[in-house]
N, C-alpha and C positions, 0 to 999 in steps of 0.2 A: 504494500500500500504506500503509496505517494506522499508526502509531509506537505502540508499545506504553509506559505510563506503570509506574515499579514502585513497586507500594504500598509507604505511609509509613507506618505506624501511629503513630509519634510524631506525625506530621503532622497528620496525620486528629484525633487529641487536642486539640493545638493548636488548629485551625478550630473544632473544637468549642467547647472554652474560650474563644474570641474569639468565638464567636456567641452563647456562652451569659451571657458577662462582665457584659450589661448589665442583668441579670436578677438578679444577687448585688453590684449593687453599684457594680463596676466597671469603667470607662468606658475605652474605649481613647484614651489621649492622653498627653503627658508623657515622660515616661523611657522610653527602648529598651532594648529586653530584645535584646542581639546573639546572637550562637552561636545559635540556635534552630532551625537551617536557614534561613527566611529572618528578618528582623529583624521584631520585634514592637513595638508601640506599647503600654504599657500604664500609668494612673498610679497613682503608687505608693500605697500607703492603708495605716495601720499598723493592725494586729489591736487592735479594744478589747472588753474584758468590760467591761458596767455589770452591776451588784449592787446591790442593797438592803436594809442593815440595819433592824433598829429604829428607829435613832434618826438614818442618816444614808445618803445613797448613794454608793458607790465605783466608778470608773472605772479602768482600771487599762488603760495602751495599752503594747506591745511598738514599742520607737522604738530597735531596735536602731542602733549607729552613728552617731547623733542627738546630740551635745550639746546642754547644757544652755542655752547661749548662741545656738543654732539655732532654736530654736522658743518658742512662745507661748503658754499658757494666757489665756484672755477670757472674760467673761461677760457678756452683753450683751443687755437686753429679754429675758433670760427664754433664753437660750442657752448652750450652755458651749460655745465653739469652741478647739481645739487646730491649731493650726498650725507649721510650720515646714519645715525640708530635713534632706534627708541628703545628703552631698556626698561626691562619687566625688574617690578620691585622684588627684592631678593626676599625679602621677610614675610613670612605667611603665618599671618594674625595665628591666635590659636581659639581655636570652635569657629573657626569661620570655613564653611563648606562650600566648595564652587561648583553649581548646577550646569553650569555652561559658560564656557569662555569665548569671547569672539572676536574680542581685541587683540591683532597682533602686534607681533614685535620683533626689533631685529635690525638689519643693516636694510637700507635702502637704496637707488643709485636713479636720479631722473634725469636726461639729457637731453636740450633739446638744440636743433642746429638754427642761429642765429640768420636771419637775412642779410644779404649783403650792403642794405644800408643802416645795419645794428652797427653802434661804437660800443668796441668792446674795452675801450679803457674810460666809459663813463657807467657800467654799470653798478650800481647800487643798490645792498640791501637793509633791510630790517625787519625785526623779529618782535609783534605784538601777540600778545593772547594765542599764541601757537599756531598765530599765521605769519610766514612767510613772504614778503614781498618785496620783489627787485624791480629794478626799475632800470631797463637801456635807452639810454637817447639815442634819436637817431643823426644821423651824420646828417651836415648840411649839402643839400645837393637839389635837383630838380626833378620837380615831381614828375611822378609818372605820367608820359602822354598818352592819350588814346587814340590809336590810332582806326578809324573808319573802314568797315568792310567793304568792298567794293561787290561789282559783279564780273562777268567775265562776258 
């Protein structure tokens, strides 16, 4: 006789999100995600908006939990890489029980390749409330022209 399995719909989400991860970005490796039912693989990558003003572009990453002395702003051959960790507190209260953990941790690496009218010796950052935000000016030069489709 056959064992009957009883559907997970949590589960089922899950596999899904882990077959679909590497498609958005995200690669299973790095920090455990425990409580999940079984334990998950996933590395950690913090959320960034890039934006562009007139005169300069902003990057702005959620590096919640992140000090400032953890991580690294670089610019490099025409690249802006942010890197660092977020580090799980070592001390585990005592009677305190974890039902499910979701919050990762670990080493991070975000890179992104700058435009060719990014100055990369004006970029600047600063670190509020565990956001992240730099700020590239852009070089002076002439804006882009539009040029008219014709016909043939």
């Amino acid at each position: 006789m056959s064992s009957l399995l009883k559907w997970d719909p949590v589960r089922e989400f899950e596999e899904f999100g882990r077959r679909m991860a590497p498609w958005f970005g995200r690669r299973e490796k790095g920090a455990i995600r425990e409580g999940a039912g079984e334990n998950s693989i996933f590395e950690w990558s913090p959320s960034v908006d890039v934006a562009e003003e007139d005169k300069a572009y902003l990057v702005t990453a959620e590096l919640p939990e992140v000090k400032k002395e953890d991580m690294k702003v670089t610019v490099e051959n025409g690249v802006l890489a942010i890197s660092g960790e977020r580090k799980k507190e070592k001390e585990e209260k005592k009677g305190v029980r974890y039902h499910r953990i979701e919050r990762c941790y670990g080493s991070f690496l975000r890179s992104f390749t700058l435009p060719e009218d990014a100055d990369p010796a004006s970029v600047k950052a600063t670190m509020k409330d565990g956001v992240l935000k730099i700020r590239i000016e852009k070089r002076p030069g002439t804006p882009p022209k539009a040029i008219p489709i014709g016909t043939e």
